[in-house]
C-alpha positions in Angstrom: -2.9 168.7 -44.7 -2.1 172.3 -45.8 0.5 174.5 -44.3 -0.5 178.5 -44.6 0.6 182.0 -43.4 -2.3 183.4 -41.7 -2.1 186.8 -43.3 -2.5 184.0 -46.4 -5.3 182.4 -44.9 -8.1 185.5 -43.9 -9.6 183.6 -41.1 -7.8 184.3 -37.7 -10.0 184.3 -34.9 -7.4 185.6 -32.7 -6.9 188.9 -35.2 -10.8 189.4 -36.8 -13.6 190.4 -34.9 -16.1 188.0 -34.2 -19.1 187.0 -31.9 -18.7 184.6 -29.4 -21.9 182.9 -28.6 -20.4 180.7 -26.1 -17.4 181.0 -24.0 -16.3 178.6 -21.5 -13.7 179.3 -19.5 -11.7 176.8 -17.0 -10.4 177.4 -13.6 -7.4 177.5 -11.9 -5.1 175.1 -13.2 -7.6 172.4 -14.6 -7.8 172.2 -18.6 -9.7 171.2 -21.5 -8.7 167.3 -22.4 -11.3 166.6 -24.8 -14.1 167.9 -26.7 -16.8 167.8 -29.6 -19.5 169.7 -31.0 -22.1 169.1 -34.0 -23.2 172.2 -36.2 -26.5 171.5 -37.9 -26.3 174.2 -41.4 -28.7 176.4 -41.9 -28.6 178.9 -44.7 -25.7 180.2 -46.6 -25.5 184.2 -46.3 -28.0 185.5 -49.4 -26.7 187.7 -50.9 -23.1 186.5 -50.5 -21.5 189.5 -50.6 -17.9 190.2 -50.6 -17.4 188.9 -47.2 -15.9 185.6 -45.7 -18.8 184.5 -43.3 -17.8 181.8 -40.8 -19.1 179.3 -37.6 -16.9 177.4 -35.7 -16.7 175.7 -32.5 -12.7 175.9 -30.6 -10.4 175.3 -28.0 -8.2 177.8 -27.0 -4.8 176.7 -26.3 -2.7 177.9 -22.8 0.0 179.4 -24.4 -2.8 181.6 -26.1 -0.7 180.8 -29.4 -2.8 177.9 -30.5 -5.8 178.3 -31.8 -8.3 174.8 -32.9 -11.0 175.1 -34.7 -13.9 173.4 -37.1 -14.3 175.4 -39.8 -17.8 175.8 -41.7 -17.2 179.0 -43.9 -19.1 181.1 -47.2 -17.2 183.2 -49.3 -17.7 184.4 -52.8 -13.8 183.5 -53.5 -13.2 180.5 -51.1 -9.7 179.9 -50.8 -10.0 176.3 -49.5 -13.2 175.0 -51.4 -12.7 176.2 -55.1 -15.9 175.0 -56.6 -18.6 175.9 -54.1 -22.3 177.1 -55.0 -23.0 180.5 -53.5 -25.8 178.5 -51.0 -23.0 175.7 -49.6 -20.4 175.7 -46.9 -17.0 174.9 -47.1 -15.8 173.1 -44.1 -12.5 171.5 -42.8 -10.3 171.3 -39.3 -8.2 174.3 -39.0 -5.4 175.5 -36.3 -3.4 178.7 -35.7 -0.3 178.4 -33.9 1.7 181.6 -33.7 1.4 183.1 -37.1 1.9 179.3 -39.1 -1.7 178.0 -39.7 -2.6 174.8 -40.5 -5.6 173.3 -42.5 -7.0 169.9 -42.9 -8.8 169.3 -46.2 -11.8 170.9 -47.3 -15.6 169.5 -47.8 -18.4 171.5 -49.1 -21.9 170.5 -47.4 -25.6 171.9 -48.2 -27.7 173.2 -45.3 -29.7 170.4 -43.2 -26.1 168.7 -43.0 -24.5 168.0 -39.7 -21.0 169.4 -39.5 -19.1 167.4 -36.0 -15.8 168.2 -35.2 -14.6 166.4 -32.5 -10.7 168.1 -30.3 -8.6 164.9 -28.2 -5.6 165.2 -26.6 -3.7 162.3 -27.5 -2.0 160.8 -24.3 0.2 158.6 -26.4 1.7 161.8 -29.2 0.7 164.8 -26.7 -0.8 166.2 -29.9 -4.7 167.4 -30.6 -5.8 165.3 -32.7 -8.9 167.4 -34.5 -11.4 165.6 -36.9 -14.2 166.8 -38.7 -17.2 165.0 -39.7 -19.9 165.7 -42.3 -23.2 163.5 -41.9 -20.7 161.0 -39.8 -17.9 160.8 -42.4 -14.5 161.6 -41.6 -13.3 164.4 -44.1 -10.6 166.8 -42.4 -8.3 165.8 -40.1 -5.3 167.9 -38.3 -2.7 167.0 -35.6 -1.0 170.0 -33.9 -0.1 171.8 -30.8 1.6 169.3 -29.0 1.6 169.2 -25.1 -0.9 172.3 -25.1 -3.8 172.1 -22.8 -7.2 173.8 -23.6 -8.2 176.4 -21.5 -11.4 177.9 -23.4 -14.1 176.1 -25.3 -15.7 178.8 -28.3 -19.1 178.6 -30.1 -19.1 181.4 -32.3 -19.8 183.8 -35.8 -17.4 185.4 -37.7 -16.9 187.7 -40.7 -13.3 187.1 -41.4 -13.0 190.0 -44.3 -15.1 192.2 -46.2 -19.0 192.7 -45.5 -21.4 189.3 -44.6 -25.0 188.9 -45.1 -27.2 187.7 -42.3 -26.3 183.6 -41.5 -29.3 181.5 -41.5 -30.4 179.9 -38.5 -28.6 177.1 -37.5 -28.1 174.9 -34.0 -25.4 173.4 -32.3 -26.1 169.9 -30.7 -24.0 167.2 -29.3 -21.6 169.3 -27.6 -19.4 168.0 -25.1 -16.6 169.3 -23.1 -14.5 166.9 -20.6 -12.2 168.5 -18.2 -9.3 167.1 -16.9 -10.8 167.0 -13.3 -14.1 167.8 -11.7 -15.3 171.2 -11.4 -18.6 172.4 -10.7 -18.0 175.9 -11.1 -17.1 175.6 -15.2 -21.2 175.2 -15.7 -22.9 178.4 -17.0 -25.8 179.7 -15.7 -28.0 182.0 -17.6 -28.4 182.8 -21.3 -26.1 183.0 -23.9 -25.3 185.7 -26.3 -27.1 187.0 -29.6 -30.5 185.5 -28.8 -29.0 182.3 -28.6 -31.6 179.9 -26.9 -30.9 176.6 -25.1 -27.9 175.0 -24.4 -28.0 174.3 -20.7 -24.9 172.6 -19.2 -25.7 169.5 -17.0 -22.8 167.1 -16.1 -23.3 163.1 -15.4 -20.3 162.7 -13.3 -20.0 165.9 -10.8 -18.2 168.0 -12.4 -16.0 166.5 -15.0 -17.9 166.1 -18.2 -19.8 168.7 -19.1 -22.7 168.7 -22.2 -24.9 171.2 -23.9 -28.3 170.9 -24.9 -29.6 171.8 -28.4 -28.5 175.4 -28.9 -30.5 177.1 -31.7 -28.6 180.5 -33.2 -31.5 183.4 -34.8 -30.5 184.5 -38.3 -27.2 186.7 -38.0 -25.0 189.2 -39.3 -21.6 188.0 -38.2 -18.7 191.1 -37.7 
């Protein structure tokens, strides 16, 4: 696990611009315990350009300080995956907590590969434990932000510096948020943004765990 400023790192949701394809927001005093979400790659920006593209689902944290997130990233000078073809993705868990961020270890992946990261609030540590998966195998793993609760859940685009090419289309499937109680008002009703289609919230126990189905993402220029 790697330790980085974030001015050293490039990729700071909190700081870059970025298009937020999902946002789920929680209510009152009710939080985020656990979540998980599975990005199915599509194609690598062409050309790559000089920009650091970037999807990623994430769980804001209530002190609006920490930041988790699963990582899938293209950039022409990848800090984190050093040898990468220009039509791969480097992916890995990642978390911003003030201005310190920290970086589980990187996997490159070609498109067709699923990309799961799964968030857990651990009731024994009171840390998130965040995992990230390629085709089912465990390959970045960080543990941070203790006693933070979630209050958002992200699906989103980024270009994190410079000037990105359109992103292939890709889906997200498999996503699952669980709250820490019941509510039926945290389900979303309508469509989502940048001609995102599906993803229609339906809960199996009133109100407390909450999944998506397939959302499929248009070819993109993330900002």
């Amino acid at each position: 696990m790697m330790k980085v400023l974030a001015a050293v790192a490039a990729l700071t949701a909190l700081t870059q611009a970025n298009l937020d394809v999902v946002t789920l927001n929680v209510n009152g005093d009710n939080y985020i315990t656990e979540a998980s979400a599975t990005l199915v790659l599509g194609k690598a920006p062409n050309p790559q350009g000089s920009g650091d593209a970037a999807l990623w689902s994430a769980i804001m944290m209530e002190n609006q300080a920490s930041f988790l997130q699963g990582v899938t990233q293209n950039s022409a000078q990848s800090y984190w995956c050093t040898s990468i073809l220009p039509t791969q993705w480097c992916n890995f868990a990642y978390t911003l907590v003030g201005s310190q961020a920290t970086v589980g270890k990187p996997a490159v992946a070609s498109p067709g590969s699923k990309i799961r990261t799964s968030y857990k609030l651990n009731s024994s540590t009171k840390l998130w434990d965040q995992n990230v998966y390629i085709d089912g195998n465990l390959v970045s793993t960080v543990n941070t932000s203790k006693g933070q609760h979630g209050k958002i859940f992200y699906i989103s685009l980024e270009c994190a510096s410079g000037t990105c090419a359109a992103v292939g289309a890709h889906s997200w499937e498999n996503v699952t948020i669980i709250l820490d109680k019941a509510d039926l008002k945290f389900k979303h009703s309508g469509s989502w943004q940048y001609g995102a289609i599906g993803g229609e919230m339906t809960t199996p126990d009133n109100g407390k765990t909450w999944k998506l189905s397939t959302l499929s993402i248009p070819q993109t220029i993330p900002q």
